[in-house]
N, C-alpha and C positions, 0 to 999 in steps of 0.2 A: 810586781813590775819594778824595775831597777827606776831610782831618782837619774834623771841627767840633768844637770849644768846645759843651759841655753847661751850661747855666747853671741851676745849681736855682735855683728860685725858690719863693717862696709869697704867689701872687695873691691879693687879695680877705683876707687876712689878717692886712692892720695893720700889716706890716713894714714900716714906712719905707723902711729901705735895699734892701728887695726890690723897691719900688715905683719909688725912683730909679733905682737903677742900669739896672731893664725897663726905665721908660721913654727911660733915654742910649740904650740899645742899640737898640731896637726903632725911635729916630732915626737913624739911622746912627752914633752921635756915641761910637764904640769904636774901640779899635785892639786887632788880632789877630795870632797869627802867620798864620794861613790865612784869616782873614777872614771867618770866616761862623761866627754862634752860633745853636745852635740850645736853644729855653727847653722847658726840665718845671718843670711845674706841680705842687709835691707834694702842693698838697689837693687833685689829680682821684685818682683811683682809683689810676688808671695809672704816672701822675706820683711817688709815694707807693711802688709796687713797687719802681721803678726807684730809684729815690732811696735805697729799704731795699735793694735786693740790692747798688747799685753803691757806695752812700755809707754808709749805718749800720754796715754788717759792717765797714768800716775806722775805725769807731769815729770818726766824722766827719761828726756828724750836724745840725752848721750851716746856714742858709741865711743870705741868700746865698752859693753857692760855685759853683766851676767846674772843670772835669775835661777834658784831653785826652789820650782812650784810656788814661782808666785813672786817672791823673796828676794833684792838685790844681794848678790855676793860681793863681796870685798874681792879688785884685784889686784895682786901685788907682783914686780918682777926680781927677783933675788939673781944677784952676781953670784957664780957657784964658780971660782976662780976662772976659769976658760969660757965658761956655759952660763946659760941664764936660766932659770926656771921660771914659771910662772905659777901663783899661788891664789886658790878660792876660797875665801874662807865666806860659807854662808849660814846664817841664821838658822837656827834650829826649824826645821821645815814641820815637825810634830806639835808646834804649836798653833792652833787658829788664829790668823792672823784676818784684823777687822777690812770692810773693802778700800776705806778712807786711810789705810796705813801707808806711809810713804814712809822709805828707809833715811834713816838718819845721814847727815854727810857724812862720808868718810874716806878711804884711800881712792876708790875709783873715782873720787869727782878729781883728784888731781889727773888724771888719766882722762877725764873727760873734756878740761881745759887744755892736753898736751893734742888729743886728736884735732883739735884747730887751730895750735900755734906752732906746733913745730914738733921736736924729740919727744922719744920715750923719756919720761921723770928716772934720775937717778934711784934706786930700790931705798925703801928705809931699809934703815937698822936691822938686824935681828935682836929679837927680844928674847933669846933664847940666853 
């Protein structure tokens, strides 16, 4: 069975960066380690469970975020001269991770302070 990337989201609710980032992804215009995301919506009912059992109980209750099996991914938006992509990069999901693990800070929490104050964050750097 194929990994997919969980991407919370919150439709229809005025997050900017919620609205960007769906709309890169839902164009093709992501890069994944498995390639395939799939979106919860957490003002549907559903959306909102899921979001509270898998994401609030690790005290991680941002959106935009992303999870693979379990795992916060990193997300990032890269300026590709005309186009933007969007970038996952997540934790090695083969290893057992403890139930007490919360993911370290890192680029999504600036992503998580823009979904309440306004723009998408300028992309870092590339490290490349």
């Amino acid at each position: 069975m194929a990994k997919h990337i969980i991407f919370y989201t919150a439709k229809d609710s005025g997050c900017k960066p919620c609205e960007e980032i769906g709309k890169l992804i839902e164009a093709g215009k992501f890069q994944s380690p498995d390639g395939e995301v799939d979106f919860v919506d957490i003002m549907t009912d559903e959306g909102f469970q899921q979001f509270n059992d898998l994401v609030l109980s690790k005290q991680d209750g941002a959106v935009p975020s992303a999870y693979l099996d379990g795992k916060q991914c990193k997300i990032s938006v890269e300026n590709r001269g005309e186009d933007k992509i969007v970038y996952f990069e997540c934790p090695n999901t083969d290893q057992p991770s403890s139930p007490d693990e919360k993911p370290a800070p890192s680029e999504v929490d600036a992503l998580h302070g823009a979904a309440q104050s306004g723009p998408l964050p300028e992309p870092l750097p590339s490290q490349s």
